[in-house]
N, C-alpha and C positions, 0 to 999 in steps of 0.2 A: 504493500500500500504506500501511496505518497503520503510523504507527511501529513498529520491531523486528519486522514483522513480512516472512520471505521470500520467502512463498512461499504464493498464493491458487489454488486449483484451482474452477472454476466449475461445479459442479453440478446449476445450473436443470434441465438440459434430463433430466438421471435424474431430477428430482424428478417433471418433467412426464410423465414414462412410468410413474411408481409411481402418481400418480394417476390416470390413463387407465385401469390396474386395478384401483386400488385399492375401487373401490366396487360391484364386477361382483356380482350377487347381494344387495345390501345391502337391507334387505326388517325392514316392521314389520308385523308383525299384529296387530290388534285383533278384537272380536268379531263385526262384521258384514262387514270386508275385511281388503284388507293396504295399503301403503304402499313404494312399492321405489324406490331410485331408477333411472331408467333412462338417466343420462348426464351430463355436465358439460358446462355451458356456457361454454365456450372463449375466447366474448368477454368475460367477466367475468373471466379465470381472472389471476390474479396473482399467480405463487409464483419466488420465488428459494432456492436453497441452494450454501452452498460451506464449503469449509475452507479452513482458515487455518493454516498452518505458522509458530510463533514459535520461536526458542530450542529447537527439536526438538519442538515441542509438537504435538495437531493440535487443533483446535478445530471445529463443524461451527455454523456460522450458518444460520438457514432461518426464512423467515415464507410464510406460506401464506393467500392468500382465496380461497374458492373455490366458486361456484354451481354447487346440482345441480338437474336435473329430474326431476320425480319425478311419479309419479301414483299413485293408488289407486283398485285396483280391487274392486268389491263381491262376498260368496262367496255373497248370498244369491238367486242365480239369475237374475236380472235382469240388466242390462246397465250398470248406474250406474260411474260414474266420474267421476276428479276429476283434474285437474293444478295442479300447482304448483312454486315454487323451494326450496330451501331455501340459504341463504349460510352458510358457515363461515366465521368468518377473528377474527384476532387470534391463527392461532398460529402461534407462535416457538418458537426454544430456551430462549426465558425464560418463556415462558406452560405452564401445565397444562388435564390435563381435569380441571377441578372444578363439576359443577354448583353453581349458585347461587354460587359462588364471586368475588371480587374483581372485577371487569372489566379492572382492568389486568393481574393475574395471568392469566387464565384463557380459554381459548376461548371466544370468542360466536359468536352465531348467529342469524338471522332466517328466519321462513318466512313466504310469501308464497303468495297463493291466493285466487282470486274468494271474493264473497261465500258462505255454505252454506244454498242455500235448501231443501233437502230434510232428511229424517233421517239419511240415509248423507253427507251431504255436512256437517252439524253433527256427528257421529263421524267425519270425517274431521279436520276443526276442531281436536276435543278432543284425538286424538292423532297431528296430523303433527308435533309437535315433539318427537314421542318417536324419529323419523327421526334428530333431532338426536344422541342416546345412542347407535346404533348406526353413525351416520357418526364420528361421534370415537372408537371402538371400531379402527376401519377402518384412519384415519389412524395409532393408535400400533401398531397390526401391519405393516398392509401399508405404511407409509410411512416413517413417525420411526424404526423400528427397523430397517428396509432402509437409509436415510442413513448410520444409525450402524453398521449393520454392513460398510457398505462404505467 
């Protein structure tokens, strides 16, 4: 324990079942498809949370990285389709969701995806990083605010 402090309750493994649903449904539409993700990749997955009893106080520590899989698929009657990752991480108790914002402050994020050699596959391009706004959406409902209400 750090100094003064009593008493650490270890909350990894809640954190790891808020994510597991947290992203069930999580979906971008643009105007030729959508973008969803359909899962989390487990062996990248790297999240800790716990609290921290001082002096009666509680405190909740949490950093979270986290790859998802996702694809998009096209509504224009065809069969196209695309896969890729997208990474979250950089967030903490101490980071925010603020696009464009700091990078020590604030959540980042990388997406990842073959080359786009078609039309529907360059409008995938342009917005699978809008994936990125509705997956941080996700996290402060279904996750940051489940930590803290428990």
């Amino acid at each position: 324990y750090s100094q003064g402090v009593s008493r650490e309750v270890d909350w990894s493994h809640f954190l790891r079942q808020l994510i597991g649903k947290a992203f069930d449904g999580a979906c971008h539409d643009f105007g030729d498809g959508a973008i969803r993700v359909t899962g989390v990749d487990w062996h990248a997955y790297d999240g800790h949370a716990s609290i921290q009893e001082k002096r009666g106080r509680r405190s909740l520590f949490y950093e979270l990285d986290v790859m998802l899989d996702w694809v998009a698929e096209s509504r224009r009657g065809d069969d196209a389709k695309m896969q890729g990752k997208l990474r979250l991480y950089n967030v903490a108790q101490d980071t925010t969701y603020e696009p464009g914002g700091d990078p020590d402050k604030c959540y980042m994020y990388s997406v990842g995806m073959r080359p786009a050699t078609s039309a529907f596959e360059r409008a995938v391009a342009e917005n699978a990083e809008e994936l990125f706004h509705v997956v941080c959406e996700r996290v402060g409902v279904n996750v940051i605010s489940q930590l803290v209400l428990k």
